[in-house]
C-alpha positions in Angstrom: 75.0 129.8 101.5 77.6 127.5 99.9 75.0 125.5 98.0 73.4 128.3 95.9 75.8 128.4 93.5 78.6 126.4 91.8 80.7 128.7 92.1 80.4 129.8 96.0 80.1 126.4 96.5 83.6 125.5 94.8 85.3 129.1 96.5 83.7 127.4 100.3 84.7 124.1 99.8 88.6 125.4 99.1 88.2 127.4 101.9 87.2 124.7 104.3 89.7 122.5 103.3 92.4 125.1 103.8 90.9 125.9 107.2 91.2 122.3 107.9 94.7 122.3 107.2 95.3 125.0 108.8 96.2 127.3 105.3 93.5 130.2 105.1 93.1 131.9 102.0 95.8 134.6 103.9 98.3 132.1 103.5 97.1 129.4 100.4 100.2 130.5 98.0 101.2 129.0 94.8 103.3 125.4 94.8 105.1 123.9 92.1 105.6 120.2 93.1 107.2 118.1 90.9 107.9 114.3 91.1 109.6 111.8 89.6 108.7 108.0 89.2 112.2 106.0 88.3 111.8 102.2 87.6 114.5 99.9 87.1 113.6 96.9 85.3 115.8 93.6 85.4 116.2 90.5 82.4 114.0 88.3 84.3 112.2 84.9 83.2 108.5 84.2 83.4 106.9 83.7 86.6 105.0 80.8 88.1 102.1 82.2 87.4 100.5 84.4 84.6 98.6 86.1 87.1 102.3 87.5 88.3 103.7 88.8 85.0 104.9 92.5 85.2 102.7 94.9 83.9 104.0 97.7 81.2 103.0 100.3 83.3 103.8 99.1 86.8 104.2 101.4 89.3 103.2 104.4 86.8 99.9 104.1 86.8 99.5 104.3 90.7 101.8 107.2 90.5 99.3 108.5 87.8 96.5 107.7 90.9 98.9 109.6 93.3 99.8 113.0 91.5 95.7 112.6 90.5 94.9 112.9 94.5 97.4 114.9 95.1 96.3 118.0 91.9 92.5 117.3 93.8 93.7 118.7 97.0 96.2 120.9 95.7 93.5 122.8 93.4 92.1 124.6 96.3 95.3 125.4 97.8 97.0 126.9 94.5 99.4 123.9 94.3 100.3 122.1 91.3 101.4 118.9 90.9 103.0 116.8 88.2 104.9 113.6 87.7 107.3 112.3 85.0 107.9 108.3 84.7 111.2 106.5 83.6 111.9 103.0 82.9 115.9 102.5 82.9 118.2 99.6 83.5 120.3 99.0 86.9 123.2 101.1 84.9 121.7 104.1 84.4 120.0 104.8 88.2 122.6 107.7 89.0 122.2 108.9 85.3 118.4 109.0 84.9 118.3 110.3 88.9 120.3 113.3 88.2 118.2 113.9 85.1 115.2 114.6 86.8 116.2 116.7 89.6 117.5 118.9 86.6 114.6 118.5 85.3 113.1 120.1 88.8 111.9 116.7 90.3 112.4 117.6 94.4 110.7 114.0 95.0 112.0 110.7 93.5 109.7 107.1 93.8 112.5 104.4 93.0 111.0 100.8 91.9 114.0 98.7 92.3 116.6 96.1 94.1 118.1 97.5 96.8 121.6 98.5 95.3 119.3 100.9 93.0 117.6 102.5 95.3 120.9 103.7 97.4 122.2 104.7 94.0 119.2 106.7 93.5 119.8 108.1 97.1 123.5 108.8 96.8 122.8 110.5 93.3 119.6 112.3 95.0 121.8 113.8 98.2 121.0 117.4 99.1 118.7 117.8 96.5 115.9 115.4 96.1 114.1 113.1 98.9 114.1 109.7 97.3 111.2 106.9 98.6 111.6 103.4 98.0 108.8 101.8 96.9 110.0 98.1 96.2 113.3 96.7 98.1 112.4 94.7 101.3 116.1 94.4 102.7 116.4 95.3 106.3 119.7 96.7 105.7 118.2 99.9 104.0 116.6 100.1 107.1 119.8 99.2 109.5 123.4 99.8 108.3 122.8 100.7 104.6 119.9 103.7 105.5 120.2 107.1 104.4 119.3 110.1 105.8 116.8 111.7 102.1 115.7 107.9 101.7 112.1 107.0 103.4 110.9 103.3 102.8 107.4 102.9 102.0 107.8 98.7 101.0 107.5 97.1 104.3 111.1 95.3 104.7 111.5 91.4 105.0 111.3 91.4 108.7 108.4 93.6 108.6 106.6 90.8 106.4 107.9 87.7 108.4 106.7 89.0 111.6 103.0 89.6 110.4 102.8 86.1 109.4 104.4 85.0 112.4 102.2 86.8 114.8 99.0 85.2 112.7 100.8 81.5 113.1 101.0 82.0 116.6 97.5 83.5 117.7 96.5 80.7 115.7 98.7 78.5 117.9 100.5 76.7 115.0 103.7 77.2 116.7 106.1 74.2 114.9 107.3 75.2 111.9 108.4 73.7 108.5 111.2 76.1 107.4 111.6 75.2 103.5 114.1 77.9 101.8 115.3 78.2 98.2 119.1 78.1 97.2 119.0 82.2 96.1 120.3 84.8 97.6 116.9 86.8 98.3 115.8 83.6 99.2 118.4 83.1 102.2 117.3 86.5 103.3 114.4 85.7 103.9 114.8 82.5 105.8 116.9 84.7 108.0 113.8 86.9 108.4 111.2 84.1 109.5 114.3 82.5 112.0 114.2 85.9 113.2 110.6 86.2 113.4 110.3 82.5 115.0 112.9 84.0 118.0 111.3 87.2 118.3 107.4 85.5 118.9 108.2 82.3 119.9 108.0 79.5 117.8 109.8 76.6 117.0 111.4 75.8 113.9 111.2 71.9 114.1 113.0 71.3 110.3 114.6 73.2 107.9 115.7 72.5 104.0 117.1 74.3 101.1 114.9 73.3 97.5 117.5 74.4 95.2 117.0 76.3 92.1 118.3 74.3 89.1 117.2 77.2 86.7 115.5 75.8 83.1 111.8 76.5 82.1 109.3 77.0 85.0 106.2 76.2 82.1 105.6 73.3 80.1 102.8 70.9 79.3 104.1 68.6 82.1 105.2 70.8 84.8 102.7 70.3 87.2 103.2 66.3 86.2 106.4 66.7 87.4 105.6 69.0 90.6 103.3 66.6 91.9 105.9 63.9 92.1 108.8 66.0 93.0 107.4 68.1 95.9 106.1 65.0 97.7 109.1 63.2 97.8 111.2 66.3 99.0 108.8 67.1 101.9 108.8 63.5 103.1 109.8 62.4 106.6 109.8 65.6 107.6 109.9 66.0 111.5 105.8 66.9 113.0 105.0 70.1 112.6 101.9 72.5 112.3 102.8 74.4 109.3 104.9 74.9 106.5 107.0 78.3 106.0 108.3 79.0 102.6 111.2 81.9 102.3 111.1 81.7 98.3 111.8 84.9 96.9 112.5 84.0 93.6 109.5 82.5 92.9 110.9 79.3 92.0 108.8 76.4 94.2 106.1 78.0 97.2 103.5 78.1 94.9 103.8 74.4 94.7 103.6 73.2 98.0 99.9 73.8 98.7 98.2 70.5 98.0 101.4 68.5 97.1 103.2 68.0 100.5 103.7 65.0 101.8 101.6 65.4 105.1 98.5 67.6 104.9 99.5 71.0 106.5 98.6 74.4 105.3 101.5 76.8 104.2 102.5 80.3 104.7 105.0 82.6 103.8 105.7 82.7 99.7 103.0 80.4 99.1 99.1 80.0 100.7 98.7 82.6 103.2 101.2 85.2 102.1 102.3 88.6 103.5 101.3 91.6 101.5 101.4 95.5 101.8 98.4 95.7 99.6 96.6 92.8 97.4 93.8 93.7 95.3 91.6 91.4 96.5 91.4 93.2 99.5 88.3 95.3 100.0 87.7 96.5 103.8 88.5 99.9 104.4 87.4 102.6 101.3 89.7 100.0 99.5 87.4 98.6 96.9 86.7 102.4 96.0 89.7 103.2 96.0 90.7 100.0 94.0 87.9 100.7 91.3 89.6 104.0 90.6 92.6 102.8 89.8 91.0 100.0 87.8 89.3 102.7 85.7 92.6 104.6 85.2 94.6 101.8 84.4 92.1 98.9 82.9 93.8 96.5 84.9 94.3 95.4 88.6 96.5 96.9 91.7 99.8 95.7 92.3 101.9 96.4 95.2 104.1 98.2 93.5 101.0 100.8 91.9 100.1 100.9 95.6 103.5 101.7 97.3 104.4 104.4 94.2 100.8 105.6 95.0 101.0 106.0 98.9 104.4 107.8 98.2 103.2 110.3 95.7 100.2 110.9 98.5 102.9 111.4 101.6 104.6 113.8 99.3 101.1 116.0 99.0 99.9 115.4 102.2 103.4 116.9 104.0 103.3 119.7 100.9 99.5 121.0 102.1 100.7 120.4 105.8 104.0 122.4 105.4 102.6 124.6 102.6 106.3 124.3 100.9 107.9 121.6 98.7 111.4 121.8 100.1 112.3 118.2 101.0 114.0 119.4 103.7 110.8 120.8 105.4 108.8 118.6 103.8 110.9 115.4 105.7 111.1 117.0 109.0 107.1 117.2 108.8 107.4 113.6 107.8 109.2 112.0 110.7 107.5 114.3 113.2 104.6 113.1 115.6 102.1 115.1 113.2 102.5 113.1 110.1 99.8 110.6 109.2 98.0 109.6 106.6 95.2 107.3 105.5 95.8 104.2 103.6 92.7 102.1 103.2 94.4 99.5 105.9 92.4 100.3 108.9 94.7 103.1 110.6 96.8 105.9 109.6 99.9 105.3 108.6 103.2 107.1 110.0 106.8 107.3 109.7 109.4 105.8 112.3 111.6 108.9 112.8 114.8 106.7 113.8 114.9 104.9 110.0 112.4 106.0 107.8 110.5 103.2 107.4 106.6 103.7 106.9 104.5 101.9 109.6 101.8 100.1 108.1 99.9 97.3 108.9 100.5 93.9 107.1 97.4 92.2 104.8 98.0 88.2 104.9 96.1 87.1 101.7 95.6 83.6 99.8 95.5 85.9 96.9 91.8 85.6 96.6 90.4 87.2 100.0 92.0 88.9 103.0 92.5 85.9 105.6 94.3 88.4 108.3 95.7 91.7 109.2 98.3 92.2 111.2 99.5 92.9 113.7 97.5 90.7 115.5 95.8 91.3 118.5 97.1 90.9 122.1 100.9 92.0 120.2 101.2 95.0 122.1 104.5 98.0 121.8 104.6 101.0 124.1 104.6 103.2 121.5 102.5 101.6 118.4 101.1 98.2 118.1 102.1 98.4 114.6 106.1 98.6 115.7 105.7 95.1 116.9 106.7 94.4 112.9 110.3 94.8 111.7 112.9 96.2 113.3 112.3 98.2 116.8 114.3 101.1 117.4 116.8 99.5 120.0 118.0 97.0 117.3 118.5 99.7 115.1 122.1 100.9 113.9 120.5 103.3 111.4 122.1 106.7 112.5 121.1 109.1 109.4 118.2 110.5 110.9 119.4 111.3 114.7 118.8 114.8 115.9 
């Protein structure tokens, strides 16, 4: 019956999916959805790599994917949705927040450091739920959260422990801590001294490379890396591994091949912790990569992937809840009927105590996905995926309690 015509055929198909969902034709009622995509950009200098420079349209164009996905669905439910994109600097957050709410935005995707995105939150209260789609720090998560601000960038502790659970099933347990001098960078060092406590393994050395600033290109660069790195890993104390907190992108690159003893490394540079890589392909994801290679001419970043993943929370909870309150839409969120796919291997959900977005963790060598974690044997009495980051009894976050 549905397949003799293109037109029964497009009428059953809506009605199927909003059986599915649990929205028959008696209820499917129009839904204006609007969203807004707010990246902050920052003076920064060039990275390591070329591979790593920042793309015009980062973030947009997996928002762009997202509201795409999102108008498929909504089509047969009589929801629309679109999405407007700003690119502002760190001083006009509040500004360019509040001038999309009046512009009817109810959902906000914030690319930015972490002061930002609680800007964007602050500005956001009461009217607009705001997702952050870039800043790793655990205290958005802890102390800092907020009660409209769900994280869909997997925080620094989240990150450390995946790599940490992969070093220890593979029973490198001595660790090579090397940090840079930077703030971020310190953070981060914190999170794999965490991470070592939490599964176990030993840090056997630790050192600070400090940035000295000046050009990270020039014809002799990697003349000078090959001597320098050497000599500042020597006479190190025996360990398995080497574990580089180097946010700033200043020296983990480097370290593969030009240590002084012959150890593979993890953390910033070699086998490093991802929430999405595009060289990963299990999953749908090579699909679902190729579309966004086709949209954009170019390949995913994390940042295309978190903005994407937020837009797609937004229109799964909006053809769940049938509304586009964020109100209703969070409570649906945080609640044990949420999840979602995510081309990782499992369905993704919220923790309801901070708003952070379980996910599992790719570990990639930026060519191939080595790992996923978490690993197995880590086991949690609720999720296996809650073995990363921050559990609920460590958390002070109190914006979401009941």
């Amino acid at each position: 019956m549905c397949l003799r015509s293109r037109v029964v055929f497009v009428w059953c198909l809506a009605f199927v999916l909003g059986a599915g969902y649990g929205l028959g034709p008696e209820r499917a009622h129009a839904v204006e959805v609007k969203a807004g995509v707010l990246r902050v950009d920052y003076p920064t200098i060039a990275p390591v790599s070329r591979f790593d420079r920042m793309h015009d349209d980062l973030g947009f164009a997996g928002g762009a994917l997202g509201n795409e996905d999102n108008q498929t669905t909504g089509s047969f439910m009589g929801h629309s949705y679109s999405m407007a994109t700003r690119a502002v600097s760190s001083e006009a957050v509040a500004e360019a927040t509040n001038a999309m709410i009046a512009d009817g935005a109810q959902f906000i995707v914030v690319l930015g450091r972490s002061a930002d995105i609680l800007a964007a939150s602050d500005a956001a209260e009461g009217r607009a739920l705001v997702f952050n789609a870039s800043a790793s720090d655990v205290s958005l998560r802890d102390d800092q959260c907020r009660g409209n601000l769900l994280h869909i960038a997997p925080s620094r502790a989240m990150l450390a422990d995946a790599v940490a659970q992969f070093l220890r099933w593979k029973k490198w347990d001595d660790w090579f801590l090397i940090e840079g001098s930077n703030p971020d960078d310190l953070l981060l060092g914190a999170a794999y001294r965490r991470a070592a406590m939490k599964f176990g393994a030993r840090i056997v050395e630790e050192r600070t490379f400090e940035d000295t600033g000046g050009s990270r290109r020039s014809d002799s660069g990697h003349v000078l890396v090959q001597r320098q790195i050497p000599v500042f890993t020597q006479e190190a104390e025996e360990h398995d591994v080497i574990v580089a907190a180097d946010e700033s992108d200043v020296f983990a690159l480097y370290l593969p091949f030009h240590a002084w003893e012959p150890r593979p490394v993890a953390g910033s540079g070699g086998l490093r912790p991802v929430n999405f890589s595009a060289s990963h392909e299990a999953w749908g994801a090579t699909q679902f990569q190729r579309r966004f290679e086709k949209l954009s001419g170019r390949y995913m970043q994390a940042e295309d992937y978190n903005t994407w993943l937020a837009l797609r929370v937004v229109g799964e909870a909006v053809t769940r809840t049938g509304s586009a309150d964020p109100a209703r839409t969070l409570e649906y969120i945080l609640s044990d009927g949420f999840e979602l796919a995510a081309f990782k291997g499992q369905k993704v959900t919220f923790r309801p105590w901070n708003g952070q977005l379980r996910q599992p963790i790719i570990l990639t060598d930026s060519k191939i996905t080595v790992s996923v974690s978490p690993q197995e044997g880590f086991l949690h009495q609720r999720s296996p995926l809650d073995t990363l980051g921050i559990d609920e009894p460590e958390s002070s976050c109190k914006a979401f309690a009941g």
